[in-house]
C-alpha positions as CSV (number, residue, x, y, z in Angstrom):
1,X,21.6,-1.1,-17.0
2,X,18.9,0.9,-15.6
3,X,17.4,0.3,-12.2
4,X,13.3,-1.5,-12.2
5,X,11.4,0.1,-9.5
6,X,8.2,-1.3,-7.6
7,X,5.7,1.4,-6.9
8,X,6.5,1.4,-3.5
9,X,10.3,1.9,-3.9
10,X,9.8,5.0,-6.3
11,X,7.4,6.2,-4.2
12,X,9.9,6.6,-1.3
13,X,12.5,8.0,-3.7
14,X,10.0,10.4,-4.0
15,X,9.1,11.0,-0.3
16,X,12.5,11.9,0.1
17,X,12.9,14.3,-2.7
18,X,9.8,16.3,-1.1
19,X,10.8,15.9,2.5
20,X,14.3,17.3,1.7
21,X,12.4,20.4,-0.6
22,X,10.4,21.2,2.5
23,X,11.9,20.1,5.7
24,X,15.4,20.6,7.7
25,X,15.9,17.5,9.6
26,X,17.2,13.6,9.4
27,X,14.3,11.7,7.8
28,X,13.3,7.6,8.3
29,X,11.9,5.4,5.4
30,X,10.1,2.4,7.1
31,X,9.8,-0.4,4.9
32,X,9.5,-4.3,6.0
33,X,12.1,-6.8,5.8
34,X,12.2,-8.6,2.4
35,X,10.5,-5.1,0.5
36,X,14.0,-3.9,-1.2
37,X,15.7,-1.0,1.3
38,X,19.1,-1.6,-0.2
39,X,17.3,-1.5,-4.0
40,X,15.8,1.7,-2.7
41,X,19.4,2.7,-1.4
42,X,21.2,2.0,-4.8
43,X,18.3,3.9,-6.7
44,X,18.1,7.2,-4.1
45,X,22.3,7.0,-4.6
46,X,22.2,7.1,-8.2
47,X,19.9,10.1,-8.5
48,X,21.8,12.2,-6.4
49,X,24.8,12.0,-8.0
50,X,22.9,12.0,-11.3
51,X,21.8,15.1,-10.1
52,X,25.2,17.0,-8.6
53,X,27.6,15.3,-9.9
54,X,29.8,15.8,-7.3
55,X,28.0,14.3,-4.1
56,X,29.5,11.8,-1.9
57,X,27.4,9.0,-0.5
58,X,28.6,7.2,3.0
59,X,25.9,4.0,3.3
60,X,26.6,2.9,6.8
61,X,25.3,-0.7,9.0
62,X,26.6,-2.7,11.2
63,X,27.2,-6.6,9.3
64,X,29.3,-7.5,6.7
65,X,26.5,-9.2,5.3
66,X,24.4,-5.9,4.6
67,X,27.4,-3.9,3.3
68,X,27.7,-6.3,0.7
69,X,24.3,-6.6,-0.1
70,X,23.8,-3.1,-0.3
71,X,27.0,-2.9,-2.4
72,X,26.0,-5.6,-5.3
73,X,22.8,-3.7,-5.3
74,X,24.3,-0.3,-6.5
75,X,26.5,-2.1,-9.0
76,X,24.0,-4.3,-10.0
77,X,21.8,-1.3,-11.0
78,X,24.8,0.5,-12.0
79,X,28.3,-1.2,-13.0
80,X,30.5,1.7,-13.6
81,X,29.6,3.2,-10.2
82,X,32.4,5.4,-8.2
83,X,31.7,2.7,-4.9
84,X,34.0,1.2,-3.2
85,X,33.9,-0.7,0.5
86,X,35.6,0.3,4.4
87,X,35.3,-3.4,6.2
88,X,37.8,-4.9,8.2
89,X,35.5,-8.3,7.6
90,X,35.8,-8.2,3.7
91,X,39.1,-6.8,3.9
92,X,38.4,-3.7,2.0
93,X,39.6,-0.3,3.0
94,X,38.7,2.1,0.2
95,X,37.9,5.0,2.1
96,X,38.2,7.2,-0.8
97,X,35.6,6.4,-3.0
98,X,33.1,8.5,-4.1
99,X,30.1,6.0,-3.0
100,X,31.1,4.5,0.4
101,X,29.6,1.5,1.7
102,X,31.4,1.1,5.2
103,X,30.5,-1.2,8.6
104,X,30.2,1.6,11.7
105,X,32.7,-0.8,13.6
106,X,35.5,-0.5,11.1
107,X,35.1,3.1,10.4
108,X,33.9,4.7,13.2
109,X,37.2,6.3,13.9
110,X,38.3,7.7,10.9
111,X,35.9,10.9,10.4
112,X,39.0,12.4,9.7
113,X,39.8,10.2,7.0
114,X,36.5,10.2,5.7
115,X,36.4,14.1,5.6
116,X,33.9,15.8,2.7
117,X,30.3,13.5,2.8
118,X,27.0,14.9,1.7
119,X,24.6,12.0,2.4
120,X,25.0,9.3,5.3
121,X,22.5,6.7,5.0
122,X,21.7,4.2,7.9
123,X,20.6,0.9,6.9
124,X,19.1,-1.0,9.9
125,X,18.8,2.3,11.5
126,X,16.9,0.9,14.6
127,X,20.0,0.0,16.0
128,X,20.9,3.3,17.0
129,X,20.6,3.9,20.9
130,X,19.8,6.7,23.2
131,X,21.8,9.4,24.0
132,X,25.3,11.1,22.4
133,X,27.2,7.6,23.1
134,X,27.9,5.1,21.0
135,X,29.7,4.6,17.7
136,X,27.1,5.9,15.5
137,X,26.6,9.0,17.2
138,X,30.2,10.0,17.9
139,X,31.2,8.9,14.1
140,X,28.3,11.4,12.7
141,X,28.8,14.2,15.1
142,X,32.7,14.4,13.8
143,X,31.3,14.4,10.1
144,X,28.5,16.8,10.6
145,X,31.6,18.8,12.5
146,X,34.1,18.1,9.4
147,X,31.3,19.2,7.2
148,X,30.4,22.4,9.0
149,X,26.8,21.4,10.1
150,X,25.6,20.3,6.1
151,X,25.5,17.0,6.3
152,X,22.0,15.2,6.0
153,X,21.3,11.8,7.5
154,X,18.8,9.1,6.2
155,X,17.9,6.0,8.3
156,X,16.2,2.6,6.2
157,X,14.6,0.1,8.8
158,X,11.5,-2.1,9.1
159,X,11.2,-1.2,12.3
160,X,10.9,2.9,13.4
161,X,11.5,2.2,17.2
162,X,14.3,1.5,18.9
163,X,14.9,-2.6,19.8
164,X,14.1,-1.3,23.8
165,X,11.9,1.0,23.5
166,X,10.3,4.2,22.0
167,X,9.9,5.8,18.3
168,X,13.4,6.4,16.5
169,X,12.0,9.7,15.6
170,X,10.5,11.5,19.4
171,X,12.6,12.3,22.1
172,X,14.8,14.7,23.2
173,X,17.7,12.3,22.0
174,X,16.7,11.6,19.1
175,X,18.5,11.6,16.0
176,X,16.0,11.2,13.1
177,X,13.6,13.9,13.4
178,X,10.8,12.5,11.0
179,X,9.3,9.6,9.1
180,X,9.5,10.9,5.3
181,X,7.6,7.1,3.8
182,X,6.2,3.9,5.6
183,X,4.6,1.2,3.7
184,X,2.8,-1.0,5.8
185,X,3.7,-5.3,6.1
186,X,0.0,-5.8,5.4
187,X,0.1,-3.9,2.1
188,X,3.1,-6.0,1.0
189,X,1.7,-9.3,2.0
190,X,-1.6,-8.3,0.3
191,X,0.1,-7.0,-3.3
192,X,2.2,-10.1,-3.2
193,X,5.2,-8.3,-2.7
194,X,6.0,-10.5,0.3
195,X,5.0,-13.9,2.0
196,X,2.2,-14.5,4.8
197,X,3.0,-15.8,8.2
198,X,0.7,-18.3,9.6
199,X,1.1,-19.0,13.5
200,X,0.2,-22.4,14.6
201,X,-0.7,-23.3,18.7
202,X,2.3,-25.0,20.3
203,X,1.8,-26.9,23.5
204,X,4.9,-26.5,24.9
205,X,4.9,-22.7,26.4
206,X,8.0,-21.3,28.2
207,X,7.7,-19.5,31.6
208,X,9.4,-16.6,32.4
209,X,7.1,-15.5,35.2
210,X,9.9,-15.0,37.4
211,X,12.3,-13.6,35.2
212,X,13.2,-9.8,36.1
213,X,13.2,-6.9,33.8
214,X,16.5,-4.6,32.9
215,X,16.0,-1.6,30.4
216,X,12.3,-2.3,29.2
217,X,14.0,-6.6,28.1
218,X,14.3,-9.5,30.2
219,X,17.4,-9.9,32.0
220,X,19.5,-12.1,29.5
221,X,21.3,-14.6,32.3
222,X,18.0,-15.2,33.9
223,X,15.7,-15.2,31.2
224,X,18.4,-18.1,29.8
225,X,18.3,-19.6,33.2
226,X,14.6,-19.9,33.4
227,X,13.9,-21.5,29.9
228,X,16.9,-23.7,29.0
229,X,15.7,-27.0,30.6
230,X,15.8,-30.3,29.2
231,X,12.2,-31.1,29.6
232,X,11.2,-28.1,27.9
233,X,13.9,-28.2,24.8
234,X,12.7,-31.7,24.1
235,X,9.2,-31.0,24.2
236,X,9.6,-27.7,22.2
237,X,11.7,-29.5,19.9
238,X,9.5,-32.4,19.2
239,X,6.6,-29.7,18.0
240,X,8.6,-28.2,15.7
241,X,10.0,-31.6,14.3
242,X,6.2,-32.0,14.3
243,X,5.2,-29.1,12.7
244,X,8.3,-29.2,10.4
245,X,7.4,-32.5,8.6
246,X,7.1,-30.7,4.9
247,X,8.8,-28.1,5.4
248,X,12.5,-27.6,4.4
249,X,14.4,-24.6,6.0
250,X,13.9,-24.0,9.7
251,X,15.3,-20.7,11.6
252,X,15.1,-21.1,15.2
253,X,15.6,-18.1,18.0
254,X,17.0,-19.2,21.7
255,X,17.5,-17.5,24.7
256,X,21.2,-17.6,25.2
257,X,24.2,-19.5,23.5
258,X,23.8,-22.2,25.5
259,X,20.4,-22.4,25.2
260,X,20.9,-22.4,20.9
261,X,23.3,-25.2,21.5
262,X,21.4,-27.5,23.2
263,X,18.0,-27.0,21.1
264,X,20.1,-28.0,18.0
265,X,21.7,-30.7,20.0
266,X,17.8,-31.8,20.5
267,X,16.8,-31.3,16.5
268,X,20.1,-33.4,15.8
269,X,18.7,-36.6,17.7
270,X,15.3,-36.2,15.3
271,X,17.5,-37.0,12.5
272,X,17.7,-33.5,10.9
273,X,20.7,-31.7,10.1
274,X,21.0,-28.4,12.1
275,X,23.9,-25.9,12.9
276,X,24.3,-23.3,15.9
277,X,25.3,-19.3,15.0
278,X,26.1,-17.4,18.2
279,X,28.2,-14.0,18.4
280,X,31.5,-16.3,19.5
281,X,31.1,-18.5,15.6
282,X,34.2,-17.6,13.8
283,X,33.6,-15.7,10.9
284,X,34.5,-18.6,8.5
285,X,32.6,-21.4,9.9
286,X,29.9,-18.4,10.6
287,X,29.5,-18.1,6.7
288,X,30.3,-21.9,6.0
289,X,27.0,-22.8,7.9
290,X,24.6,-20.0,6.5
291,X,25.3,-20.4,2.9
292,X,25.1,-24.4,3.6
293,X,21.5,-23.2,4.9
294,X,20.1,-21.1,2.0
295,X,21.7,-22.9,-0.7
296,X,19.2,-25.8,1.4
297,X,21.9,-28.3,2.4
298,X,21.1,-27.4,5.9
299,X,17.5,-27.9,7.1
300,X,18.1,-26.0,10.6
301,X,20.3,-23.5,12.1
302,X,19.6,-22.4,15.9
303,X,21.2,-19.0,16.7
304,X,21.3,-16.8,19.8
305,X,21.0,-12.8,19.2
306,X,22.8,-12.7,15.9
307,X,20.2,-13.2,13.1
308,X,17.4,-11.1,14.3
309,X,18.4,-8.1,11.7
310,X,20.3,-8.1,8.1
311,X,20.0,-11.8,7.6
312,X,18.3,-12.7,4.2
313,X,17.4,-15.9,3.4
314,X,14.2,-16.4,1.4
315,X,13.5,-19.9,1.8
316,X,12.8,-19.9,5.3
317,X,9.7,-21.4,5.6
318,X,9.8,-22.4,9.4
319,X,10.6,-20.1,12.6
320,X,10.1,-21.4,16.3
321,X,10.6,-18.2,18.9
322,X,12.0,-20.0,21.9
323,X,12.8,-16.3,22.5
324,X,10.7,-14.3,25.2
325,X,11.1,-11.0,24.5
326,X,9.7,-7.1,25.5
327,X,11.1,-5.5,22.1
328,X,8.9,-4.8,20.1
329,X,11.5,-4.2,17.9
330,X,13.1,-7.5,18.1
331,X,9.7,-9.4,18.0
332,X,8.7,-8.0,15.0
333,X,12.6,-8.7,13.5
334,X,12.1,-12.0,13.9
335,X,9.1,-12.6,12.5
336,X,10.3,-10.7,9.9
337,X,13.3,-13.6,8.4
338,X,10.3,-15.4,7.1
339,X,8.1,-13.0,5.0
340,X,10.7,-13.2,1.8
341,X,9.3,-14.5,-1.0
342,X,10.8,-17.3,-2.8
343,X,10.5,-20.4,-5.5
344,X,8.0,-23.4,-3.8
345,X,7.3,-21.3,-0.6
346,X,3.5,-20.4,-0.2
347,X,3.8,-19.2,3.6
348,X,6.0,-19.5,6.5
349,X,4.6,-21.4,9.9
350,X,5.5,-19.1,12.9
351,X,5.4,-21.3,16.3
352,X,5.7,-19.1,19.1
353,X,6.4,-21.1,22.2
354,X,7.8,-17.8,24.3
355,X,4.1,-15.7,24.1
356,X,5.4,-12.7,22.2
357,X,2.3,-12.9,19.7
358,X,0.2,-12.7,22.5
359,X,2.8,-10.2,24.2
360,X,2.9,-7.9,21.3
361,X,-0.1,-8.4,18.9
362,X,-0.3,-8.9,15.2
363,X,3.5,-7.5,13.3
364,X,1.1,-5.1,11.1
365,X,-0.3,-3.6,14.0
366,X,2.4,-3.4,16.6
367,X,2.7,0.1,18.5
368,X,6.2,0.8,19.6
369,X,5.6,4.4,20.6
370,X,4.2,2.6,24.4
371,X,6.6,1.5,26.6
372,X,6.6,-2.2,27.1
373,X,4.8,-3.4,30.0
374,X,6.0,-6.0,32.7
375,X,2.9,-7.5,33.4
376,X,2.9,-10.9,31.1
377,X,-0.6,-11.1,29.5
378,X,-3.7,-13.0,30.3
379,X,-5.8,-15.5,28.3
380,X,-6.0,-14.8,24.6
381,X,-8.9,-14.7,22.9
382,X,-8.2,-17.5,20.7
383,X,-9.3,-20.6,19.3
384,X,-7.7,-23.5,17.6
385,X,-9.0,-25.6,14.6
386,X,-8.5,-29.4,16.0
387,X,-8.2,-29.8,11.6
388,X,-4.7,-28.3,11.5
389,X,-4.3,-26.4,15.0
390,X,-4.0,-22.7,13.3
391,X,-4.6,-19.8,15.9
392,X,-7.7,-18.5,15.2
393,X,-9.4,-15.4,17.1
394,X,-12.4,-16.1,18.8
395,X,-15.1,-14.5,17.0
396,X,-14.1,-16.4,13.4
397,X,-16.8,-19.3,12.2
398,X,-14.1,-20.7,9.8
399,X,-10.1,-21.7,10.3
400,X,-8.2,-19.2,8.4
401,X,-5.9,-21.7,7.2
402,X,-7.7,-24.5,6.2
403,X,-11.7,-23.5,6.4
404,X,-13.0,-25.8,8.8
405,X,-15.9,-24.3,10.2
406,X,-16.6,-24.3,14.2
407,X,-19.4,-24.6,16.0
408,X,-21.6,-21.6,16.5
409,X,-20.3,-20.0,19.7
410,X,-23.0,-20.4,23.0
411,X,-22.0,-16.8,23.4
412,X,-21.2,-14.1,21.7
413,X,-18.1,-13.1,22.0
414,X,-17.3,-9.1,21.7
415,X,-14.7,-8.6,18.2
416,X,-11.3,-7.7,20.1
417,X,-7.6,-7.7,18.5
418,X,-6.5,-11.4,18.9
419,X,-3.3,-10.9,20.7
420,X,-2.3,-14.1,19.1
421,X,-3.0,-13.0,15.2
422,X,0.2,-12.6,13.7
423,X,-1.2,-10.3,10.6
424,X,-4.0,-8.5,11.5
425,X,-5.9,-9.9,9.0
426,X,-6.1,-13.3,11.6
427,X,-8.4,-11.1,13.3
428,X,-12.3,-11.3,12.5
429,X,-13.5,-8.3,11.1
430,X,-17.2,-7.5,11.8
431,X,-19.6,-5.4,9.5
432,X,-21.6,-2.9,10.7
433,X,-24.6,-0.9,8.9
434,X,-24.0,2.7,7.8
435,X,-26.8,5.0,8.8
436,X,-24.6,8.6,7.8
437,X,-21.7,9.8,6.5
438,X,-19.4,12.8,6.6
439,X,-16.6,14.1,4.6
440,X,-14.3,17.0,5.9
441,X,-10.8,18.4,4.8
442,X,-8.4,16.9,7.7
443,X,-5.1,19.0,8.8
444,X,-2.0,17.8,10.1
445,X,0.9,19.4,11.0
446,X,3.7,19.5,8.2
447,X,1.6,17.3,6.1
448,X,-0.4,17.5,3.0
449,X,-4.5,17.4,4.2
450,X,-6.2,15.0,3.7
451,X,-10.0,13.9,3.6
452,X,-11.6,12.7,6.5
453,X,-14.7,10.3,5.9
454,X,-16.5,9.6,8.6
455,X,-19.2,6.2,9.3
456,X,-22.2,6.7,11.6
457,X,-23.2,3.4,12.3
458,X,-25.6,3.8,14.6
459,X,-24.2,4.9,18.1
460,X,-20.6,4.2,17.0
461,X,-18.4,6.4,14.1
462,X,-15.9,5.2,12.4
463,X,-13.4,6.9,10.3
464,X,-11.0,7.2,7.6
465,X,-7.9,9.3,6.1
466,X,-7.8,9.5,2.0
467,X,-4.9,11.2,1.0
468,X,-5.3,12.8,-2.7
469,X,-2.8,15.5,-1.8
470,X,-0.1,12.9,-0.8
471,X,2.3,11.2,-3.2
472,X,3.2,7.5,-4.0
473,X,1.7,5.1,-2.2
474,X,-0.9,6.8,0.2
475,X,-2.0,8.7,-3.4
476,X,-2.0,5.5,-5.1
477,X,-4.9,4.1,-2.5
478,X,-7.0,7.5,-2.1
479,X,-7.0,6.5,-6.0
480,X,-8.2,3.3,-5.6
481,X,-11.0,4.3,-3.1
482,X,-12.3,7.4,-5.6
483,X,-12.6,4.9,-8.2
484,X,-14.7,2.5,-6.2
485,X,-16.8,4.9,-5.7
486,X,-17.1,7.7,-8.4
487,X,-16.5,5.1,-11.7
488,X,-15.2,7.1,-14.3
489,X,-15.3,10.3,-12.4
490,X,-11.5,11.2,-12.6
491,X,-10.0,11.1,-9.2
492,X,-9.0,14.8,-7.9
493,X,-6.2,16.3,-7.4
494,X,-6.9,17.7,-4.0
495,X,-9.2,17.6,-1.0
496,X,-11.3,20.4,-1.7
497,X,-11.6,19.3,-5.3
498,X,-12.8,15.9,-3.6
499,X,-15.3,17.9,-1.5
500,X,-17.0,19.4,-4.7
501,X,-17.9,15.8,-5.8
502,X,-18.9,13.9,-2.7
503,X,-22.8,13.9,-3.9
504,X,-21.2,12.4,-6.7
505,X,-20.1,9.2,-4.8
506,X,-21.4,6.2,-4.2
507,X,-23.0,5.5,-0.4
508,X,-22.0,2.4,1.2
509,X,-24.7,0.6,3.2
510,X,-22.2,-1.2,5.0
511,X,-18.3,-1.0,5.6
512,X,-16.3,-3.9,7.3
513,X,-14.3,-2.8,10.7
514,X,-11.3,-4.5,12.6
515,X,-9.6,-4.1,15.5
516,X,-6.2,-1.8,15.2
517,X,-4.7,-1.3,18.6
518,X,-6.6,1.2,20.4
519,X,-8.5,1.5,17.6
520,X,-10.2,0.2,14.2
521,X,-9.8,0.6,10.7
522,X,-12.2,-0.3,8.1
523,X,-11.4,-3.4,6.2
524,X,-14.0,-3.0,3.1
525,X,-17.2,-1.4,2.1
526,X,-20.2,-2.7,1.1
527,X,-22.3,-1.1,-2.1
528,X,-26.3,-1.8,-3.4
């Protein structure tokens, strides 16, 4: 049987293939949740022992959940593979095999056991923290040791920053030394490759103005302290019974296993069937209540901490964050358990009722390189169709779920990121009339060039990167954008072959800009 690729999942085959050709180091592949890292996994695993027949593979992460899945992946792809499994929790100790799919906790002491590995790959690979400590870095430091400093180290996550703070890749600490592919949540969403989130106002807002900060997070007792009150549960609770009304699989993070408790307590005495998963569930009654809950005999499951990475369940069509947190990381995780596709589900309804959308921003355009402020943010720039009580951004005219149209505004508001968007694409872009335009060859650093195409719109330039020179995905767009431009012109090969035909191209007269962070990226262009 051979293996079907997306575009996107050979393109990061690829990416590694080149960074390994050019580059000494541990490289990251960021893709998003629900976008096939263990398919990617069982494809890279294949080819390299297609390729040297003798190479041994160690797939490491931290849930028995995720070595499985990663496991039926390779075998689905490939039946007669050389893989076995190292997990205490599926009582599997095959240490031997050629193709090692292992959890870090069961295995983390027997380097010596493990002896000759050519390739480690990290799934969930944000989970690695600072510093020489910990099991991951102890485990791999007696491998590399073992293996007399050959042994290379890839790391799959959706997330590139650690779940505190800080990119996985910068730092005197760190252990991944590069990002080798990313494909961005938006693109995936867009292609159809994934499903859209859709945040809806909630009424009921937790308050954790006077909870204290430990290690760039909330300090767990009193952040629990602070939000688990009655009043508050029922009131949350009654939203998302509210909002809920249609929908049938509901995934809802708490604050603290007491907190998870008595929010499904609350959902229970609505009628609707809901279980609790905390890190004290015994494993059987742990795995009895999550496959009651995707095979959809369970409308609800509350959990505290222990679904936020490696849980997959596509139906999910419901998540209520009743879970303040400063993790980027974590925020964008949990978001994340709802952007799988599957059979019936057109969207999934995100109600935030702890202020991490307007905390963090849109998941597309999240920056985890900044350190997470303490500061809890001020008014949003939002507005709510009274229709069906979507989070809009100011500046829109019509709801982005259901088109209602607004009044016009008394003033104009100035386009600003929504902090309150949960794709970018929530947030109004605004077009803007081209008066010039530039192209130059763009340089970076241990990276093909580029072309730089720079907007003069009056006072204000904006620009944008086209990568010819790149492969897979980024080559696949600069593609796209030559042949909006040029028609039949074939699309070059490299940037200065580009520069020789920009006469050639088409001039916009207007291009569409949105908010990106600091700064803005152009949406779409305009042509006579």
């Amino acid at each position: 049987m051979t293996l079907s690729l997306r575009p996107y999942q050979r393109a990061a085959i690829e990416a590694l293939y080149d960074y390994f050709a050019a580059s000494v180091g541990n490289p990251l592949i960021v893709m998003p949740t629900g976008t096939g890292k263990s398919v990617v996994i069982a494809g890279f695993t294949r080819e390299a022992i297609a390729a040297f027949g003798d190479t041994r593979v160690l797939v490491l992460t931290h849930v028995k959940e995720l070595i499985q899945q990663n496991f039926m992946a390779l075998l689905r792809a490939w039946p007669e593979a050389p893989a076995g499994i190292y997990s205490a929790g599926l009582s599997r100790h095959d240490i031997h095999a050629q193709i090692l799919f292992a959890g870090i906790q069961s295995i983390h002491r027997h380097a010596r056991q493990v002896q000759r590995c050519d390739l480690v790959l990290i799934d969930e690979a944000h989970l690695l923290g600072r510093g020489d400590s910990g099991m991951y870095r102890s485990f791999l430091a007696q491998l590399n040791e073992i293996n007399a400093g050959l042994l290379k180290v890839v790391g799959f996550t959706a997330t590139p920053y650690r779940l505190d703070s800080g990119m996985l890749h910068q730092g005197k600490d760190r252990l991944f030394t590069d990002i080798a592919f990313q494909v961005p949540v938006l693109d995936m969403i867009q292609q159809g490759y994934l499903c859209p989130v859709v945040p809806k106002q909630t009424t009921t807002q937790l308050d954790v103005g006077g909870v204290g900060t430990r290690g760039s997070e909330f300090i767990a007792k009193d952040l629990e302290a602070a939000v688990d009150r009655d009043e508050v549960t029922r009131a949350g609770v009654a939203e998302i019974v509210q909002h809920g009304e249609g929908r049938g699989s509901w995934l809802v993070f708490c604050s603290g296993v007491a907190h998870a408790r008595h929010v499904c307590d609350a959902i229970r005495e609505h009628g609707v069937s809901c279980e609790t998963v905390t890190g004290d569930t015994p494993g059987p009654e742990r795995d009895a209540i999550l496959a009651a809950f995707k095979a959809g005999r369970l409308r609800c499951v509350t959990n505290a901490n222990v679904l936020t990475t490696g849980f997959d369940a596509p139906g999910v069509d419901l998540i209520a964050l009743l879970r303040p947190t400063k993790s980027v990381g974590l925020y964008v995780q949990m978001v994340g358990r709802g952007t799988r596709l599957a059979e019936g589900k057109d969207d999934c309804l995100v109600l935030d009722f702890a202020g991490n959308t307007a905390r963090h921003g849109p998941i597309d355009t999240v920056d985890g390189r900044k350190k997470e402020k303490s500061e809890e943010p001020g008014e949003a720039p939002i507005k709510v169709c009274p229709e069906c009580q979507t989070i809009n951004h100011a500046s829109v005219r019509r709801c982005i779920e259901c088109d209602h149209e607004f009044p016009p505004p008394v003033v104009k508001v100035a386009p600003q990121a929504a902090s309150n968007a949960l794709l970018s694409t929530q947030v109004q872009a605004t077009w803007s009339d081209v008066t010039g335009i530039s192209y130059a060859r763009h340089e970076k650093p241990g990276k093909p060039a580029s072309l730089r195409v720079t907007y003069e719109c009056g006072l204000v330039r904006h620009s944008e990167w086209v990568c010819f020179e790149h492969t897979g995905f980024p080559r696949d767009k600069a593609v796209g954008w030559w042949r909006r431009r040029a028609g039949n012109l074939p699309p070059p090969a490299t940037v200065d072959e580009a520069l020789q035909q920009v006469d050639q191209l088409r001039r916009p007269i207007a291009i569409q800009v949105r908010p990106a962070g600091q700064y803005t990226e152009i949406a779409a262009a305009r042509f006579v």
